[in-house]
C-alpha positions in Angstrom: 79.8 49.1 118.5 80.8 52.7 119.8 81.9 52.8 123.3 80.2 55.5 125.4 84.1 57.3 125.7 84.3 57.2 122.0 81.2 58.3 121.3 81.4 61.3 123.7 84.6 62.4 121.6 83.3 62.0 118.3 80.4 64.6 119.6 83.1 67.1 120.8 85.2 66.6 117.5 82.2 67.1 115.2 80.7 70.3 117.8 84.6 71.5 117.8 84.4 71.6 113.6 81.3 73.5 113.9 82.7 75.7 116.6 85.9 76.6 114.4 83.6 76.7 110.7 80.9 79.3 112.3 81.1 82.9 110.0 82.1 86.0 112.1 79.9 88.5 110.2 82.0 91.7 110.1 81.5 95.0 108.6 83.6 97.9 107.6 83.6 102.0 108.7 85.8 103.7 106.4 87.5 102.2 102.9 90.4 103.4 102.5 93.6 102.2 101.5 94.6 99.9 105.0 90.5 98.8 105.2 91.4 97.4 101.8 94.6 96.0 103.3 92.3 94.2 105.8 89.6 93.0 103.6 91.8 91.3 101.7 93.1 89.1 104.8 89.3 88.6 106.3 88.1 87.7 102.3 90.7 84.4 102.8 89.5 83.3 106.5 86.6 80.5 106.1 85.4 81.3 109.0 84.7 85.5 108.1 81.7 86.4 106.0 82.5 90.0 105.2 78.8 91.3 105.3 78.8 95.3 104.8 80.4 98.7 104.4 80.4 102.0 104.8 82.0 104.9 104.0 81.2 108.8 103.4 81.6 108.5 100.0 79.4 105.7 99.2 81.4 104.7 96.2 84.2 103.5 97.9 81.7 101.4 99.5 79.9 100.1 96.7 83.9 99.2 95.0 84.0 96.9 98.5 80.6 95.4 98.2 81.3 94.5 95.0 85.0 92.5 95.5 84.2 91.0 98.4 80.4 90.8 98.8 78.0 92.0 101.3 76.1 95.5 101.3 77.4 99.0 100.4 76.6 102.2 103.1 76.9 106.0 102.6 75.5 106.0 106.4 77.5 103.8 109.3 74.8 104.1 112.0 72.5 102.7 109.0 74.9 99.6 108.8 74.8 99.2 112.2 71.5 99.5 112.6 70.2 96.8 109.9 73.5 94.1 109.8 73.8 92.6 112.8 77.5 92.4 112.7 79.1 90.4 115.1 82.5 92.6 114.3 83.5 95.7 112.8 87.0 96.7 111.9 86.9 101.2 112.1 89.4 102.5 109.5 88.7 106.3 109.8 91.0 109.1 109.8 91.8 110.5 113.4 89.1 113.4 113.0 86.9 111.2 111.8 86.4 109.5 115.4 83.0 110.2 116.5 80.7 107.8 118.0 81.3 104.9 115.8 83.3 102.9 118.5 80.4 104.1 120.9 77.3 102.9 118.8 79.3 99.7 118.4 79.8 98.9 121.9 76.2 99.2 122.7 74.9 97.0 120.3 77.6 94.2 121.4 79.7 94.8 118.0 83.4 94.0 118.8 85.7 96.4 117.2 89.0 96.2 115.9 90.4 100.7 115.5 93.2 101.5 113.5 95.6 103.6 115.2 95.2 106.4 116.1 92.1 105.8 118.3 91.5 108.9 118.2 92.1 112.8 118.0 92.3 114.1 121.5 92.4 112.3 124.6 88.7 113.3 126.3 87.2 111.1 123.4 90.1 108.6 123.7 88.8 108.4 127.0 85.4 108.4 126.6 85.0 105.2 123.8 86.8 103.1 126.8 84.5 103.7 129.5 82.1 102.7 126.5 83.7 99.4 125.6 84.5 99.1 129.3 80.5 98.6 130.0 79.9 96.8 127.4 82.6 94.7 128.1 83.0 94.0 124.3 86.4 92.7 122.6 88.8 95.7 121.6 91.7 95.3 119.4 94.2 98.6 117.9 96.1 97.9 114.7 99.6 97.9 116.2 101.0 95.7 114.0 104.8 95.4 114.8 103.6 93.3 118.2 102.5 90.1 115.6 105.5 90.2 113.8 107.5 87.0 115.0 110.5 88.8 115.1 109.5 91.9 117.5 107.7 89.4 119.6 110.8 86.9 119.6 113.3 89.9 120.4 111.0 91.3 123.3 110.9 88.1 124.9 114.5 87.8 124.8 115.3 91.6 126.3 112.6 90.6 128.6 114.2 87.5 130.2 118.1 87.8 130.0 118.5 91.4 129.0 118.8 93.1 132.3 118.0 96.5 133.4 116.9 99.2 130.2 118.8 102.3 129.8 118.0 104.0 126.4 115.1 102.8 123.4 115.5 105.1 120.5 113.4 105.1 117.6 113.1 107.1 114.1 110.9 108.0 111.7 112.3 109.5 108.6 109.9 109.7 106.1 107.6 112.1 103.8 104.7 113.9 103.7 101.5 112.0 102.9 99.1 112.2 99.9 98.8 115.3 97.8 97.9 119.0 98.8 94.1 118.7 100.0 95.2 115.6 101.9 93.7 115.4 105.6 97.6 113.9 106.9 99.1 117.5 106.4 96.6 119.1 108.3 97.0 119.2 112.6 93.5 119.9 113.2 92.5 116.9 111.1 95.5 114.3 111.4 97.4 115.3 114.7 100.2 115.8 113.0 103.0 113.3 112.0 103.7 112.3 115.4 100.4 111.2 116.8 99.2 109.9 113.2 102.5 107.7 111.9 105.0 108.0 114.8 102.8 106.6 117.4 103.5 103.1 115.8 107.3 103.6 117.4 105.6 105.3 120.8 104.0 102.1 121.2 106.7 100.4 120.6 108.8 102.1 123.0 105.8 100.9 125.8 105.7 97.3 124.8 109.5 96.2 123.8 110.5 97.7 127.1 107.5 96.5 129.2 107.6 99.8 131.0 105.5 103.0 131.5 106.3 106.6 130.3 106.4 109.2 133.4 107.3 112.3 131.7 107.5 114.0 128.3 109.5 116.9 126.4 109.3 117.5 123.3 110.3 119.9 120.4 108.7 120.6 117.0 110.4 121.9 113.7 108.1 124.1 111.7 109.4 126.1 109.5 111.0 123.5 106.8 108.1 122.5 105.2 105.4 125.9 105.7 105.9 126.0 102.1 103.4 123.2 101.4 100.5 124.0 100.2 97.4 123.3 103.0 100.5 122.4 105.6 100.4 123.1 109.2 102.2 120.4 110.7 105.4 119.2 112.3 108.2 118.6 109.4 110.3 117.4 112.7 110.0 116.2 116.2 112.5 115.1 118.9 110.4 113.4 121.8 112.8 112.5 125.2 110.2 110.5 127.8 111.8 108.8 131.2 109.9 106.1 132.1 108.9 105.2 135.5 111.9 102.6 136.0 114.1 105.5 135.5 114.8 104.6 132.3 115.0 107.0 129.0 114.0 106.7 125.2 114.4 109.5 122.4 112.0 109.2 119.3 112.7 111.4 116.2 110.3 111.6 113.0 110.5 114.1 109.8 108.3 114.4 107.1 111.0 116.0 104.8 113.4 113.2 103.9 114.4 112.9 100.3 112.9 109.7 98.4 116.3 107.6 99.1 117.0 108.7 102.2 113.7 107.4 104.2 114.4 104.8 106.5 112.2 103.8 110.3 114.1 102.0 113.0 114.6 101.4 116.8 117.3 100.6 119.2 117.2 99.3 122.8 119.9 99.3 125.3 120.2 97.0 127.8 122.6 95.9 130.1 123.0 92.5 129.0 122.5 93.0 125.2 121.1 95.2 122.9 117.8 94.5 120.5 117.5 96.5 117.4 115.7 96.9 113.7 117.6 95.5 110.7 117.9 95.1 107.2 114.2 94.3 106.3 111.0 96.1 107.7 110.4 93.2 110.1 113.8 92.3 110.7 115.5 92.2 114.5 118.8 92.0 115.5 119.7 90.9 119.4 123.1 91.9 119.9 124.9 90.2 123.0 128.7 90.5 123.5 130.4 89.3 120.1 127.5 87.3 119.2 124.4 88.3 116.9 120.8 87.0 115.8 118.7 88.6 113.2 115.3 87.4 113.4 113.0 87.4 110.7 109.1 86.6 110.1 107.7 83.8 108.6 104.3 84.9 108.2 102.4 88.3 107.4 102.0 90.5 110.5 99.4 91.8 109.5 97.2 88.3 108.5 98.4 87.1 112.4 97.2 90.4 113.1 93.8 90.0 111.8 93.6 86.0 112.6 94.2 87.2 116.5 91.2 89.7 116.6 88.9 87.1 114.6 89.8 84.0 117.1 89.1 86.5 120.4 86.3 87.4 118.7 85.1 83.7 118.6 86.7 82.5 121.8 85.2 85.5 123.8 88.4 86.4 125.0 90.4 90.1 124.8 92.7 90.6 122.7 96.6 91.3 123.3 96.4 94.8 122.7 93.0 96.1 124.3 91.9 99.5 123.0 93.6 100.8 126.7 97.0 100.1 124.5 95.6 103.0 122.0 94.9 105.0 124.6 98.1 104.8 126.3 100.0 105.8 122.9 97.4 108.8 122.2 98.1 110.1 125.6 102.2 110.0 125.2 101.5 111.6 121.6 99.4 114.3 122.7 101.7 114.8 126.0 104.4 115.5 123.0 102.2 118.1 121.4 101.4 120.0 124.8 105.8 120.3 125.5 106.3 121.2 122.4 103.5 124.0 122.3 104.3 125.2 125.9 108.3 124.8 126.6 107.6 122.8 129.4 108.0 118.8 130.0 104.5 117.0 130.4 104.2 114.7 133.4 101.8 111.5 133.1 98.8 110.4 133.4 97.1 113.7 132.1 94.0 111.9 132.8 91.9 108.7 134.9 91.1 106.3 133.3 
């Protein structure tokens, strides 16, 4: 015969199963190339049933509904509307950002935005007093903060590394897509720093555990005005002190050759240095004579997507809040203003 004690735990084991087997019912706006990248992951968690999508061209949808299931959408609001999703993972470009994250948050849908959140900073702003009522769970796909390696190497600069004096960061890349592609187009994409870049500006906030205070920036943009449909950046050289007195320097281009692309950071520290290595995920701590490199063992991007679907079931926020995305915008679009006026850009530009 069962003891009371053991029959109280075998309740709790058999209600913890059902806690951890109950389907998160998620939907889709936007599928594109990364919402693919996602659905794969969710399509492998038990405990996901991916229910809808929706995109403008109602296709793309329909090629979604039919790998991983669920109902296809030319209309979002319509989704939203008729699902009852209990998450929703927006994969828009930054145009594109209208009152999805809005109409979300007032039905109690948690969302999980790719970066960037958004195009300018007043609607940045205005989707997290949203989510702020509705006091739903946010996530922003900053990915480099679930990669085991980053994670490890900031905890290290964190705890012996001493004061920061210099982060540095690059982005030497190429233009995206072909000719009518929204990417080359400011009014559309933001340009290459606030679109691609602001994966290293939020890395400069994180790794560093600091805030920026001031901006200046300058803007190359003559190399590329050749394109076809290009109004763009083809280089940027951001310098931001941050609040501790500290300073960081982030370069991008859009004009490197094939061969010669390469994305990286340094920081400086007074103990030790922390910087990228051989492999996309790679970290090197430097201290003295000695070095680590520190490598992942799993895919960011599935811890990623595991974190935002276990907040979503524990009730808890996530480790980077929408407020993170906001944060990054605002440095981004701080860049834009120096470079367009001459002058440096002191922050906040705005409450929130």
């Amino acid at each position: 015969m069962r003891t009371g004690g053991a029959l109280r735990e075998q309740v709790y084991y058999v209600l913890l199963v059902s806690a951890l087997i109950v389907k998160v019912k998620v939907g889709f706006i936007g599928c594109g190339g990364i919402a693919k990248l996602h659905a794969d992951i969710l399509s492998k968690f038990e405990d996901v049933e991916l229910r809808a999508f929706s995109d403008v061209e109602k296709n793309r949808a329909e090629a979604f509904a039919t790998r991983y299931g669920g109902r296809a959408y030319g209309d979002y609001r319509e989704m939203l509307e008729k699902e009852g999703l209990d998450a929703c993972f927006i994969c828009i470009p930054p145009y594109a950002h209208v009152d999805q994250e809005i109409l979300c948050a007032e039905r109690g849908i948690h969302i999980f935005v790719e970066k960037p959140v958004a195009l300018t900073l007043e609607k940045a702003v205005e989707v997290l007093n949203a989510v702020r009522r509705a006091g739903i769970i946010t996530q922003v796909g900053y990915v480099r903060r679930f990669a085991e390696s980053y994670a490890k190497a900031r905890s290290i600069l964190l705890e012996r590394g001493g004061r920061v004096g210099l982060f540095e960061a690059w982005w030497i890349g190429g233009v995206a897509g072909g000719p009518d592609h929204w990417w080359r187009r400011r009014e559309l994409s933001g340009g290459q720093l606030v679109e691609q870049t602001t994966h290293l500006v939020d890395l400069a906030r994180w790794m560093t555990d600091d805030e920026v205070a001031e901006v200046s920036a300058f803007f190359e943009e003559e190399l590329l005005k050749d394109l076809p449909n290009f109004n763009i950046e083809s280089a940027s050289a951001v310098i931001m002190r941050y609040r501790s007195g500290a300073v960081a320097s982030i370069t991008s281009t859009c004009a490197a050759q094939p061969k010669g692309m390469s994305v990286g950071f340094r920081v400086t520290a007074r103990n030790l240095q922390v910087m990228s290595g051989s492999s996309w995920w790679s970290v090197i701590v430097v201290e003295g004579e000695k070095s680590e490199a520190l490598e992942v063992s799993a895919d960011p991007y599935t811890v990623q997507d595991r974190h935002f679907i276990d907040c979503v079931k524990a009730g808890r926020e996530s480790e980077v809040p929408y407020l993170e995305g906001v944060k990054a915008l605002e440095i981004t679009l701080a860049a834009v203003k120096s470079a367009k006026t001459g002058q440096p850009v002191r922050l906040p530009m705005a409450v929130y």
